[in-house]
Short mmCIF file of the C-alpha atoms (twelve columns), coordinates in Angstrom:
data_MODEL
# 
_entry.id   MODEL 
# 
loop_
_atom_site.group_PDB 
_atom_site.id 
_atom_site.type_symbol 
_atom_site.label_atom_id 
_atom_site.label_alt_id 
_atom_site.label_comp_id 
_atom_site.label_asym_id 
_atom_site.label_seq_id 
_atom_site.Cartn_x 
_atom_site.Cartn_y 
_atom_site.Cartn_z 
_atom_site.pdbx_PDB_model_num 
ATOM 1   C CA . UNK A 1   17.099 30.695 -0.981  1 
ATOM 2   C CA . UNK A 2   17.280 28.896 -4.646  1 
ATOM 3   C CA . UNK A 3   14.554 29.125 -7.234  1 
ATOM 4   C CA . UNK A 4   13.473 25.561 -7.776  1 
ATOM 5   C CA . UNK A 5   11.912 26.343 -11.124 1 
ATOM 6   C CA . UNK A 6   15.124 26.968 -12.765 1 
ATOM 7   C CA . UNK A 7   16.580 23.933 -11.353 1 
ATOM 8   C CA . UNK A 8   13.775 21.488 -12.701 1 
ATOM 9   C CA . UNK A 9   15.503 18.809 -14.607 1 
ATOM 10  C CA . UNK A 10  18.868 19.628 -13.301 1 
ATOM 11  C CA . UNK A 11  20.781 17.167 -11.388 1 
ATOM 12  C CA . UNK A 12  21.829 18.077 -7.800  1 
ATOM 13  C CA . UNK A 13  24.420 16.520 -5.651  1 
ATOM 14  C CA . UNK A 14  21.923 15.114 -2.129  1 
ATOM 15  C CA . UNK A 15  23.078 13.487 0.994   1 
ATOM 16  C CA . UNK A 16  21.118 11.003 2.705   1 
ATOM 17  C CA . UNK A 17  20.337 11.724 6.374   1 
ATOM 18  C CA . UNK A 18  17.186 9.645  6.993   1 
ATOM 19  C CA . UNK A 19  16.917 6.438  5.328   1 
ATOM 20  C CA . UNK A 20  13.290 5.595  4.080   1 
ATOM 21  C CA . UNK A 21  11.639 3.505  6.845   1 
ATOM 22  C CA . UNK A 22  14.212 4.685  9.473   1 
ATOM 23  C CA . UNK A 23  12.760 6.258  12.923  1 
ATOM 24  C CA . UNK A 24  15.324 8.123  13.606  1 
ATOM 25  C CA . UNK A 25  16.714 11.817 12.487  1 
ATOM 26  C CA . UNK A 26  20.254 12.602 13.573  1 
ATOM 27  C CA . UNK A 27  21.522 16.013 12.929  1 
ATOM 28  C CA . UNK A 28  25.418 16.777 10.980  1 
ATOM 29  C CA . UNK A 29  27.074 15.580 13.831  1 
ATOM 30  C CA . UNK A 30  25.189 12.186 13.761  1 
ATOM 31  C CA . UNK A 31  23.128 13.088 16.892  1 
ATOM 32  C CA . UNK A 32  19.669 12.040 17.635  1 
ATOM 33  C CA . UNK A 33  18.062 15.163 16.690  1 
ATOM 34  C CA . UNK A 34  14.406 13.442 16.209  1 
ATOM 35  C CA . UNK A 35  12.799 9.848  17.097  1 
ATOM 36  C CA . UNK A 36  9.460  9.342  15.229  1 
ATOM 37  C CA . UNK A 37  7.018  7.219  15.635  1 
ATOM 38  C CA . UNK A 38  6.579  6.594  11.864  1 
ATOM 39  C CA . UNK A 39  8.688  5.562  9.551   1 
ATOM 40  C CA . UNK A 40  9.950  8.015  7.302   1 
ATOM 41  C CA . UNK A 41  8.018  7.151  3.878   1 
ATOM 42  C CA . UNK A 42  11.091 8.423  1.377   1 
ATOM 43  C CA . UNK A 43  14.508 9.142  2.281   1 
ATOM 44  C CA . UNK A 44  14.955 12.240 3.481   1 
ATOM 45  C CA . UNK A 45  18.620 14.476 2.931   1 
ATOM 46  C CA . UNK A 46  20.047 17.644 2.337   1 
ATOM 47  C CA . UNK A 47  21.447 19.535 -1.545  1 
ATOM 48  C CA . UNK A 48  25.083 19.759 -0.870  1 
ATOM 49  C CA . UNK A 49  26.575 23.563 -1.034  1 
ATOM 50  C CA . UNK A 50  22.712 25.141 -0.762  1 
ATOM 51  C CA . UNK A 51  20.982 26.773 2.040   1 
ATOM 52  C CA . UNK A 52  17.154 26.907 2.386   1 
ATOM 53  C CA . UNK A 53  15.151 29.599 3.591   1 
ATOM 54  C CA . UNK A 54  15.956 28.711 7.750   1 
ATOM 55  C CA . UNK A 55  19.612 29.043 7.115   1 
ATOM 56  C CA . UNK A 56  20.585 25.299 7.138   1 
ATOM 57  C CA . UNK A 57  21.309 23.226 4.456   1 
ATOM 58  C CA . UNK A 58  18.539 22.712 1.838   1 
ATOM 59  C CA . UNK A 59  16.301 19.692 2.680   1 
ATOM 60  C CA . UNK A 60  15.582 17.203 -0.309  1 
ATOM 61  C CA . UNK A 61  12.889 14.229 -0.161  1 
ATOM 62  C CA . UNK A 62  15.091 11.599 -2.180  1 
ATOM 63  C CA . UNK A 63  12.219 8.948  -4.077  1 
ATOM 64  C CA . UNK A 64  13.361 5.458  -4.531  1 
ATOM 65  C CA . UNK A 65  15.013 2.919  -3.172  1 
ATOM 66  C CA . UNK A 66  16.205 3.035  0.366   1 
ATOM 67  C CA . UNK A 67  19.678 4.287  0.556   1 
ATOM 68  C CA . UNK A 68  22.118 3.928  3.581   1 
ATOM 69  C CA . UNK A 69  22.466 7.080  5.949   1 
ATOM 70  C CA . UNK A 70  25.174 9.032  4.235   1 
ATOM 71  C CA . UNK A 71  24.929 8.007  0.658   1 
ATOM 72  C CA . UNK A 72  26.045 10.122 -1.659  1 
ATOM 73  C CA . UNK A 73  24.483 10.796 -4.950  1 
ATOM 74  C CA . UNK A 74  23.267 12.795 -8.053  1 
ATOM 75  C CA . UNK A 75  19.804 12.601 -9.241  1 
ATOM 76  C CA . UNK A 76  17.435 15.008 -10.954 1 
ATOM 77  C CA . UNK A 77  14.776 17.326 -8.976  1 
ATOM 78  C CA . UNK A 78  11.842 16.769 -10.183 1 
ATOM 79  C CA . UNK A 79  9.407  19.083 -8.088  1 
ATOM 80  C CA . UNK A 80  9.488  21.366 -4.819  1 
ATOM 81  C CA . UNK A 81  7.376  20.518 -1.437  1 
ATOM 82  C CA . UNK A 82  6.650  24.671 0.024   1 
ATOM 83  C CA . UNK A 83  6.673  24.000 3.677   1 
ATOM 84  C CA . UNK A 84  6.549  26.679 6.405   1 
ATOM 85  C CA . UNK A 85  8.437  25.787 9.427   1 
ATOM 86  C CA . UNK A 86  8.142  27.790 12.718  1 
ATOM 87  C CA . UNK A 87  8.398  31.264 10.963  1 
ATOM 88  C CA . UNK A 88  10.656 30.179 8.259   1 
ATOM 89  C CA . UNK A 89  10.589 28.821 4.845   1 
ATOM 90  C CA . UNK A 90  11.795 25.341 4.816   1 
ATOM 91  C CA . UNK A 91  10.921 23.865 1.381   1 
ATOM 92  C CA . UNK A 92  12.150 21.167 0.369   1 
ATOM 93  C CA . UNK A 93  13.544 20.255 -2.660  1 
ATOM 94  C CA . UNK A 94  12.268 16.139 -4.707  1 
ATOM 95  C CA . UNK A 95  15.110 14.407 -6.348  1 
ATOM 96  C CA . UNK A 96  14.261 11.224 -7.999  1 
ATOM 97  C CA . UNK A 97  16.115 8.980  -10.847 1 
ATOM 98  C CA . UNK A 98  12.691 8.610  -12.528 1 
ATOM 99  C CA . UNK A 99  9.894  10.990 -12.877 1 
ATOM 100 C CA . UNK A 100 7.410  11.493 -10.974 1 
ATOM 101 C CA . UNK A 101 3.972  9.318  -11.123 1 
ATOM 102 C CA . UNK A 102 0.573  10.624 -9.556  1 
ATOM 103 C CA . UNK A 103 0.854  8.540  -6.422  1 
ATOM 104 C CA . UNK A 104 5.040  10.127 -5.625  1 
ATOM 105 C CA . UNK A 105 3.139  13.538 -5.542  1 
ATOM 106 C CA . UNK A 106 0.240  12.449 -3.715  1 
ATOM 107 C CA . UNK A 107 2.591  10.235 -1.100  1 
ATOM 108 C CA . UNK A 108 4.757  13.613 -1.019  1 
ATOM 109 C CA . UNK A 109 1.514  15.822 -0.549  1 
ATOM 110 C CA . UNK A 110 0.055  13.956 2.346   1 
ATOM 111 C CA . UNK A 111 3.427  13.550 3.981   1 
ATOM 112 C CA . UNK A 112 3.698  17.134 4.581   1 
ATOM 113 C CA . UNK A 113 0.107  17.618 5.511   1 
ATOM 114 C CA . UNK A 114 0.554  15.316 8.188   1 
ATOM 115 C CA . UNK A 115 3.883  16.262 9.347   1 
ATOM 116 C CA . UNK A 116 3.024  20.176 9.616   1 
ATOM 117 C CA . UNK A 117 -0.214 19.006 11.472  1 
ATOM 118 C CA . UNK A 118 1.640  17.254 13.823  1 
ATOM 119 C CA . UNK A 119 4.700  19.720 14.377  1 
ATOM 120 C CA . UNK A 120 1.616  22.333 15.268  1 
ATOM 121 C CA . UNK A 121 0.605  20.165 18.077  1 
ATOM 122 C CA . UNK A 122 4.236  19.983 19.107  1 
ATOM 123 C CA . UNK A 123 4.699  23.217 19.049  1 
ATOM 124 C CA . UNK A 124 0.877  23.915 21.118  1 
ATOM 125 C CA . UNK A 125 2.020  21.808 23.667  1 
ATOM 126 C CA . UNK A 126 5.386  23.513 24.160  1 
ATOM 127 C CA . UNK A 127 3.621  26.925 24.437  1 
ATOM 128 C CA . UNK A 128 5.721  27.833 21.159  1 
ATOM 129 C CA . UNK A 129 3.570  29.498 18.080  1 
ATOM 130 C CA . UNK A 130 2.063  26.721 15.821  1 
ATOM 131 C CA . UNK A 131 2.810  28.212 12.586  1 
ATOM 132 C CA . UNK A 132 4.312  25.167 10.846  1 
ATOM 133 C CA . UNK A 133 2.136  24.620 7.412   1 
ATOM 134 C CA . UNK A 134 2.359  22.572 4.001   1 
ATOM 135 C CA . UNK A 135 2.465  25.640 1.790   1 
ATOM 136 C CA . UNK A 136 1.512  23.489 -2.001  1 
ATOM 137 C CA . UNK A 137 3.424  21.371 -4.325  1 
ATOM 138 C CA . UNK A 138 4.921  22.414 -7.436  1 
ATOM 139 C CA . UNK A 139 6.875  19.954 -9.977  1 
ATOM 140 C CA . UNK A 140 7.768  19.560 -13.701 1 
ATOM 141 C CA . UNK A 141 5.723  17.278 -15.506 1 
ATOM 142 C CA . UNK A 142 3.816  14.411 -13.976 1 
ATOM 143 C CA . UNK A 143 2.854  11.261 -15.363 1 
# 
């Protein structure tokens, strides 16, 4: 897994899988791989060429403007999401053209809070381990 702290500032190459305020998640393929019953707040990708911690490639929350599903494009990360998925690390990596304000973090924040919450119940009712958690938030400066 990359160190996000040596990345801060950097520009990284991200792929857009879930468009913000799109319902549904489709996997490489362009599968249905998740329906939700919330629009997703951000768009939501992958870093091309990195891996994360669960062996697939490295998530990224893109802030912004909504993008079409399979945009391309270069922007600067600007802070790390530490998430906990299952039994593996899954963090997730926040690119954004601008920086951050207060209320990207705190959307970001109680995102993740919500989404491990509700991956545990999931997981309870599936008789699987609910070990899914939103592990903190780390970025470069904030304004």
């Amino acid at each position: 897994m990359q160190n996000v702290h040596r990345f801060f500032g950097d520009s990284a190459t991200v792929i857009v899988e879930v468009p913000r305020g799109a319902c549904l998640k489709r996997d490489a393929q362009g599968r249905i791989d998740l329906i939700s019953p919330v629009p997703a707040p951000f768009n939501y990708g992958r870093i091309e060429g990195l891996l994360g911690g669960d062996g697939e490639p490295l998530d990224a929350v893109i802030l912004g403007p909504r993008h079409p599903r399979g945009t391309c494009l270069t922007l600067p990360v600007r802070g790390v999401v530490y998430f906990v998925d299952g039994s593996s690390r899954d963090d997730k990596w926040v690119c954004a053209a601008k920086p951050l304000k207060r209320r990207d973090v705190a959307l970001v924040k109680s995102f993740f809070r919500v989404y491990a919450f509700a991956k545990r119940i999931r997981d309870r009712l599936s008789g699987k381990p609910a070990t899914s958690r939103f592990d903190g938030w780390h970025s470069a400066a904030v304004s």
